[in-house]
ROZAGU-509440 format. One line per 8 residues: number of its first residue (from 1); their letters; for each residue y, x, z negated of C-alpha. Coordinates in steps of 0.2 Angstrom, whole numbers, m for minus. Each point is the difference from the previous one (the first is absolute). Layout:
N
NUM) a) Y/X/Z ~ ...
***
This chain:
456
1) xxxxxxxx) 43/559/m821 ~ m1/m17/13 ~ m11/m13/0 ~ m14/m4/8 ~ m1/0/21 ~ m5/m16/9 ~ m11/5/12 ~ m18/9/6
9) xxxxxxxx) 4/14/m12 ~ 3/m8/m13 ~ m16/m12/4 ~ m11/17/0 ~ 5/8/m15 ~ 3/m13/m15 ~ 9/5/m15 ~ 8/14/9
17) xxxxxxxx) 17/1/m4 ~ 11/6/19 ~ 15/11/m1 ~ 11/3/16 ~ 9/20/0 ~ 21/m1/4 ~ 2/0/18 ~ 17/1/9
25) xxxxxxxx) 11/m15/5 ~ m4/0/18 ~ m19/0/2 ~ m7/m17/m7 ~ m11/0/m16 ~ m14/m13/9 ~ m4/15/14 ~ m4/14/m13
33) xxxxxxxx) m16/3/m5 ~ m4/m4/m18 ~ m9/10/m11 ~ m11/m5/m14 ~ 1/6/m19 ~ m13/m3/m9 ~ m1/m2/m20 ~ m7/12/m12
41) xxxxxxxx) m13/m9/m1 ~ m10/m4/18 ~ m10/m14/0 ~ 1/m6/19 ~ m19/1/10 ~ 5/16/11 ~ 9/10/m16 ~ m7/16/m7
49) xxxxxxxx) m4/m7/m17 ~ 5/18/m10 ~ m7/9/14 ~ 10/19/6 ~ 7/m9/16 ~ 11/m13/m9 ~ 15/10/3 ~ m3/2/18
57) xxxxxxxx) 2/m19/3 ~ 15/m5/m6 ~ 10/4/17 ~ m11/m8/12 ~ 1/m15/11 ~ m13/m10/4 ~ m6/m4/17 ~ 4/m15/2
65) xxxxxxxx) 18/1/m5 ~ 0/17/14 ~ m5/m14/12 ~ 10/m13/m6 ~ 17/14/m1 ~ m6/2/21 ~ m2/m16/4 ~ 18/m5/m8
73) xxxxxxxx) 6/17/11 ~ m6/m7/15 ~ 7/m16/0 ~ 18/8/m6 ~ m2/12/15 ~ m4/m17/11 ~ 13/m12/m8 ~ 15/18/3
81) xxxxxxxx) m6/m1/18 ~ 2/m18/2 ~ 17/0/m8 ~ 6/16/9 ~ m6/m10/17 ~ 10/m16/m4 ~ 16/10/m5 ~ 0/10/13
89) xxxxxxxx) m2/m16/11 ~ 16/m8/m10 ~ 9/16/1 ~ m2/3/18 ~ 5/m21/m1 ~ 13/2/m9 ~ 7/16/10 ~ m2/m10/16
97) xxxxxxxx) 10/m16/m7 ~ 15/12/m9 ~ 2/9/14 ~ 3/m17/12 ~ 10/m8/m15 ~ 10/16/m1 ~ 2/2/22 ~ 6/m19/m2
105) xxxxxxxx) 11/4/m15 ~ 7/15/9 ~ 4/m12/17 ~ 8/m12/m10 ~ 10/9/m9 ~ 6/9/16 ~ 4/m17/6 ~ 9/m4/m16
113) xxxxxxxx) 10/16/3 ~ 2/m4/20 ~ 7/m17/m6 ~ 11/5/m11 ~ 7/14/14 ~ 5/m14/10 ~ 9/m8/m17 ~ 9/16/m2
121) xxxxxxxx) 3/4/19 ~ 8/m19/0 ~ 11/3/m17 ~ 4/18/7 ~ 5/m6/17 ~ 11/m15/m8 ~ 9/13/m10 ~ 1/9/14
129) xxxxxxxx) 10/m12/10 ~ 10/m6/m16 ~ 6/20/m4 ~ 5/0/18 ~ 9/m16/2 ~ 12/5/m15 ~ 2/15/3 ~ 6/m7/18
137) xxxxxxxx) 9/m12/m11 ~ 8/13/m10 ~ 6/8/14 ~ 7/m15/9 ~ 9/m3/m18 ~ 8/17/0 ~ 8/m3/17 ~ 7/m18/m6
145) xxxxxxxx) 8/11/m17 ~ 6/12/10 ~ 7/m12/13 ~ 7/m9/m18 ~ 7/19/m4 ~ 9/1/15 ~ 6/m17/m2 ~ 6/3/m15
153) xxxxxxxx) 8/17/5 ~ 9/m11/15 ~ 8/m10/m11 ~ 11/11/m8 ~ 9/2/18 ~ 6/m18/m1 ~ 4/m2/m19 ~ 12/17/3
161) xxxxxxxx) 7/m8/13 ~ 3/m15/m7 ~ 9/8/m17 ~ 9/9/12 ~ 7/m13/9 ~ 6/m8/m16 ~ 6/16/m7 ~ 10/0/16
169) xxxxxxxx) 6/m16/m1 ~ 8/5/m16 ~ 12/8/6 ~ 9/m14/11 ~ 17/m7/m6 ~ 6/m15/m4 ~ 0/m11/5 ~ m15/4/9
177) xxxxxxxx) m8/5/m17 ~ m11/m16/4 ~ m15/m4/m5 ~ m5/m7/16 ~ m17/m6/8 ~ m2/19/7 ~ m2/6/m20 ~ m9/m15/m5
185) xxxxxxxx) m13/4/15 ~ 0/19/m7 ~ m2/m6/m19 ~ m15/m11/7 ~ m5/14/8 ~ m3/14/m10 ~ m7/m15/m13 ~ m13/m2/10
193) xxxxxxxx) m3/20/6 ~ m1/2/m22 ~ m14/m16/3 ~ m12/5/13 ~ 2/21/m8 ~ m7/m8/m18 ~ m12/m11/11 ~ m6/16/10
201) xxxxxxxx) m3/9/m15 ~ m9/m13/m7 ~ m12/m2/15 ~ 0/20/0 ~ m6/0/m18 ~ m12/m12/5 ~ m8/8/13 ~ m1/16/m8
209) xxxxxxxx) m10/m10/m14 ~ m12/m9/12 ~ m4/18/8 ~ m4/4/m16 ~ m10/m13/m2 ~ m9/1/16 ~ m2/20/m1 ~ m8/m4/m18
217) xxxxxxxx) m13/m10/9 ~ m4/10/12 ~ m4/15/m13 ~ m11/m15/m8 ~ m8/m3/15 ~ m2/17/4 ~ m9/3/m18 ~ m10/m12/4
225) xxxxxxxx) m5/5/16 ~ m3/17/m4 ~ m11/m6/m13 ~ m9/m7/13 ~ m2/12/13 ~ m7/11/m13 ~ m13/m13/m4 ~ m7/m3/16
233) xxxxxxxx) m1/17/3 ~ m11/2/m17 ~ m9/m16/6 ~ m1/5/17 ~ m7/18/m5 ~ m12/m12/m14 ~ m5/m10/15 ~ m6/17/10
241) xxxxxxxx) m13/3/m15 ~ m16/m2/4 ~ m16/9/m10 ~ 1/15/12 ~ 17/6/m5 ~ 3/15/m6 ~ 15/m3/m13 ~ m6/m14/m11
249) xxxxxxxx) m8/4/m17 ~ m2/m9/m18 ~ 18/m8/m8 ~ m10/m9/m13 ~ 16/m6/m9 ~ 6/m8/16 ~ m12/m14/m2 ~ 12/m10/m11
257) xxxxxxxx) 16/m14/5 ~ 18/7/m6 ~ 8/m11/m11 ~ 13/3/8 ~ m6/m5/17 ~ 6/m14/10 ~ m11/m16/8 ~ 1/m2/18
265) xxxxxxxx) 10/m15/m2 ~ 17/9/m11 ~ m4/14/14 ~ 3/m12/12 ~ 14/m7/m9 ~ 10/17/m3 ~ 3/5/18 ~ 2/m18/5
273) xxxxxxxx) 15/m3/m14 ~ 6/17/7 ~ 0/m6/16 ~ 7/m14/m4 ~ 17/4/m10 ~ 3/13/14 ~ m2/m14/12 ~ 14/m8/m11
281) xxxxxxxx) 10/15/0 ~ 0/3/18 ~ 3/m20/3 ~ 14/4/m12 ~ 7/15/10 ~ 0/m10/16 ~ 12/m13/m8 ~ 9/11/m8
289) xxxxxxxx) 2/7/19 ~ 3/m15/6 ~ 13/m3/m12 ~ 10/16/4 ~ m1/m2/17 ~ 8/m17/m2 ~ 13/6/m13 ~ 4/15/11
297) xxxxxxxx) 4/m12/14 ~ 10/m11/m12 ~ 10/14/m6 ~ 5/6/18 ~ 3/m16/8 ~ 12/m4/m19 ~ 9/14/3 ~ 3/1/19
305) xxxxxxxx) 5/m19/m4 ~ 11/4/m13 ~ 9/17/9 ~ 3/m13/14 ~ 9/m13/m11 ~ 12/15/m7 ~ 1/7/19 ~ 5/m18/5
313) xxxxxxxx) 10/m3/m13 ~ 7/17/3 ~ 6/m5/17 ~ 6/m16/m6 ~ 12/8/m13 ~ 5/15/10 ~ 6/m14/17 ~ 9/m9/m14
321) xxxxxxxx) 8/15/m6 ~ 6/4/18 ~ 8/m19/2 ~ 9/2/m15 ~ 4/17/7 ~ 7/m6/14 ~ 10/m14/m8 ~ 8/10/m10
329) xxxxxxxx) 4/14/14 ~ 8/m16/11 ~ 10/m5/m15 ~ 6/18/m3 ~ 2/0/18 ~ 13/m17/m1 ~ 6/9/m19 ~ 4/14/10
337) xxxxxxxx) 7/m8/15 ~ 12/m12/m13 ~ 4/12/m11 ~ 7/9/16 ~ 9/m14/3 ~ 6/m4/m18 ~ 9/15/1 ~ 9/m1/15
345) xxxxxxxx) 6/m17/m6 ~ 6/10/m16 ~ 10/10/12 ~ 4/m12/8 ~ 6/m11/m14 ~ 10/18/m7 ~ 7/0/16 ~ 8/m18/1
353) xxxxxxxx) 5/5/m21 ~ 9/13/6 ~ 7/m7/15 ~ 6/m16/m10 ~ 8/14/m13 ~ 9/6/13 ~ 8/m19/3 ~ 2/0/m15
361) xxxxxxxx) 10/14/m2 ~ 10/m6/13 ~ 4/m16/m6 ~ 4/5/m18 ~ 13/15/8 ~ 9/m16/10 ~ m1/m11/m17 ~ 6/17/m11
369) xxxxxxxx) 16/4/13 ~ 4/m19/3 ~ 1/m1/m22 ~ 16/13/5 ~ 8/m13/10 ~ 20/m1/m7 ~ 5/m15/m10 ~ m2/m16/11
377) xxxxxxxx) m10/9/11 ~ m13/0/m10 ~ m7/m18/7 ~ m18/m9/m2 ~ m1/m3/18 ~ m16/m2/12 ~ 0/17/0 ~ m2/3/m18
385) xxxxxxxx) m13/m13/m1 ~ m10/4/14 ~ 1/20/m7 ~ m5/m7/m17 ~ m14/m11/8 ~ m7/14/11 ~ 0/12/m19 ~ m10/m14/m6
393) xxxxxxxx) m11/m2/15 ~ m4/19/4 ~ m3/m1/m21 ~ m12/m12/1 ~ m10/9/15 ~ 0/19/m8 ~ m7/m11/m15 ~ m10/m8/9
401) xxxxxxxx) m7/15/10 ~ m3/9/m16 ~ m11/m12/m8 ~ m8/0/17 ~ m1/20/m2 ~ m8/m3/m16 ~ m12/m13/5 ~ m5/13/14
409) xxxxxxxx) m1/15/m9 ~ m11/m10/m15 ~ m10/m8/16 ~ m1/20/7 ~ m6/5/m16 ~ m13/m13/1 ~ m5/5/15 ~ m2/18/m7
417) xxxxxxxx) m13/m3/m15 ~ m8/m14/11 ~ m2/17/14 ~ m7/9/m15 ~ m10/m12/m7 ~ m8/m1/18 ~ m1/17/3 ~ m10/0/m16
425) xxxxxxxx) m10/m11/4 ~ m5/5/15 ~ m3/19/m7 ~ m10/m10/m13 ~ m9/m9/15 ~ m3/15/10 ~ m7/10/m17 ~ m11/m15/m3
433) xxxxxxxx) m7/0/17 ~ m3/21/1 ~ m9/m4/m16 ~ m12/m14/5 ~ 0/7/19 ~ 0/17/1 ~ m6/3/m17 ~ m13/m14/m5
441) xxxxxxxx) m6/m8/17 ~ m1/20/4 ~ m12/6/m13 ~ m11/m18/3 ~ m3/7/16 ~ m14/12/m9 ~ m7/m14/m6 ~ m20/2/0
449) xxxxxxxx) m9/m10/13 ~ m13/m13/m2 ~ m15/12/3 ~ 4/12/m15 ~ 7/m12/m14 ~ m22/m7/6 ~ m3/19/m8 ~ m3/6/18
***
């Protein structure tokens, strides 16, 4: 049971107590109809008082609630209309200004993305150049470490040649067995060959790094512009959309930032570092090209300087080697010559021995028969004397002429090893100079030229 209704009904029928029937949620109570229940007693003015229409009253309205249920109708029905109208109005508003906000939207976003095509085309087109430049660079790098290969090849020429030539010079004999400015120009030599290979190798391993390096880079930039070609083709084909296309549809989850996306300002930043360490890189390369251009020019002009020393000094010791040849053959020439001589004076000397021999015997036969003279015969006169003084003198020559002899024969025998210490020495000589003529300044002759110890 409710109370008691505020209003005409309840202002026509006092004491009536007013009941509403459940109605569904969506239909307000205040526009239903209400019926009236009456008590079991009826004790209004238009009641039946016991009469046999009672029943018949009970589900009833009045008239004037028929006309007030119209009238509340009617102004429902005009209050919908009105509302309808306006939102209709706003709608169609609302439509309009949508549609311009979302036509503007749309423009500015495609300028957005044409902006940020010409951000992309710049990075791409920087990258571009860069990936080119090192791999130019690259190439340019491999030609200076092959150049540093065939350098390094070369030098093996010069070091043989110059172990050789010491090898060689080994075998001389003394006194040649020197060790002479030609082996100290060979021992500098093939130190500085042993110098300039671990410098090559060195620079070699160097460059082979730094090509590393720079090919490294280059895949870095090559990421990078990848990664860009294939977003501006996504944002040029994003760009091409318009609201006519026939290949866009709902990506409802695509309305969202990445947390893993970058800001315009590290996107920046990425392709610019990249750039910028490849910049290094190939700033590094050149130098490094630059040095083994200058080293490669070092290590010829070094070695052609150095193969000219030992070639001069070469000369020098080979011209000395012919005087001293020379000398000795003019000495060996007057040995000869003397010795000739020493022993026709020993011949001679023999002779005169024999020849004062032969006096000799002819004066003691004259002493030996006078010793026979008989008795008073046997007189010291001149004669005797001058017999015995003659015995005495050819005495004294034959001994004289035999320690003359002697002092020939000693000075012919000297003469002898002094010829076969010449001749030795000159055999020496003339080994010592087919060794460093024939032999050493021969094989220099292969020496490699200036253009291919520069790796040419």
């Amino acid at each position: 049971r409710a109370r008691p209704e505020e209003g005409p009904s309840a202002m026509a029928h006092p004491g009536v107590l007013l009941t509403k029937e459940p109605v569904p949620q969506t239909v307000p109570a205040s526009d239903l109809p209400v019926k009236v229940y009456e008590v079991a007693w009826n004790t209004g003015p238009h009641s039946s008082s016991g009469l046999a229409t009672a029943g018949f009253r009970t589900a009833k309205y009045l008239p004037a609630e028929w006309h007030q249920s119209n009238c509340n109708l009617y102004h429902k029905a005009f209050t919908g209309c009105q509302q309808a109208e306006y939102s209709r109005a706003e709608s169609k508003e609302l439509a309009k200004y949508t549609a311009a906000t979302a036509q503007r939207a749309q423009q500015q976003s495609t300028a957005a993305l044409g902006v940020r095509l010409q951000d992309i085309r710049f990075w791409k087109t920087e990258l571009q150049k860069e990936i080119e430049d090192l791999d130019a660079e690259t190439r340019l790098l491999a030609a200076q470490k092959l150049r540093l290969e065939r350098a390094l090849d070369a030098t093996q020429v010069p070091y043989a040649i110059a172990t050789d030539n010491l090898q060689c010079r080994e075998r001389r004999q003394p006194p040649d067995l020197v060790r002479d400015e030609v082996e100290k120009e060979l021992l500098k030599e093939a130190e500085l060959i042993r110098n300039i290979q671990e410098l090559l190798k060195r620079t070699l391993m160097q460059a082979t790094n730094q090509m590393r390096l720079n090919r490294d880079h280059k895949e870095v930039c090559e990421l990078d512009w990848s990664d860009k070609l294939e977003t501006y083709n996504m944002d040029d084909k994003c760009g091409r959309y318009n609201n006519q296309s026939t290949d866009i549809q709902f990506h409802p989850s695509s309305v969202k930032f990445e947390e893993s996306a970058s800001t315009p300002e590290t996107w920046a930043k990425f392709s610019h570092d990249n750039i910028y360490r490849a910049e290094r890189e190939k700033t590094a390369s050149i130098n490094l090209r630059a040095l083994i251009d200058n080293i490669l020019h070092d290590v010829s002009e070094d070695l052609r300087m150095q193969c000219g020393v030992v070639n001069e000094a070469f000369v020098k010791r080979c011209e000395e080697l012919d005087d001293a040849k020379h000398h000795l053959e003019y000495h060996l020439g007057n040995i000869l010559k003397e010795i000739g001589d020493q022993e026709a004076n020993i011949a001679a000397l023999k002779q005169a021995i024999r020849d004062k021999e032969t006096s000799m015997k002819v004066v003691q036969a004259r002493l030996y028969d006078r010793s026979f003279r008989p008795n008073i015969e046997l007189c010291r006169d001149e004669a005797q004397f001058r017999l015995i003084s003659e015995a005495e003198e050819l005495t004294e020559a034959i001994k004289s002429l035999k320690e003359k002899l002697l002092e020939s024969e000693q000075s012919l025998r000297n003469l002898e090893d002094t010829r076969m210490n010449v001749e030795k020495e000159i055999a020496v000589k003339t080994n010592s100079i087919f060794i460093d003529r024939q032999k050493c300044m021969a094989h220099r002759i292969r020496y490699p030229a200036v253009h291919k110890l520069a790796g040419y």
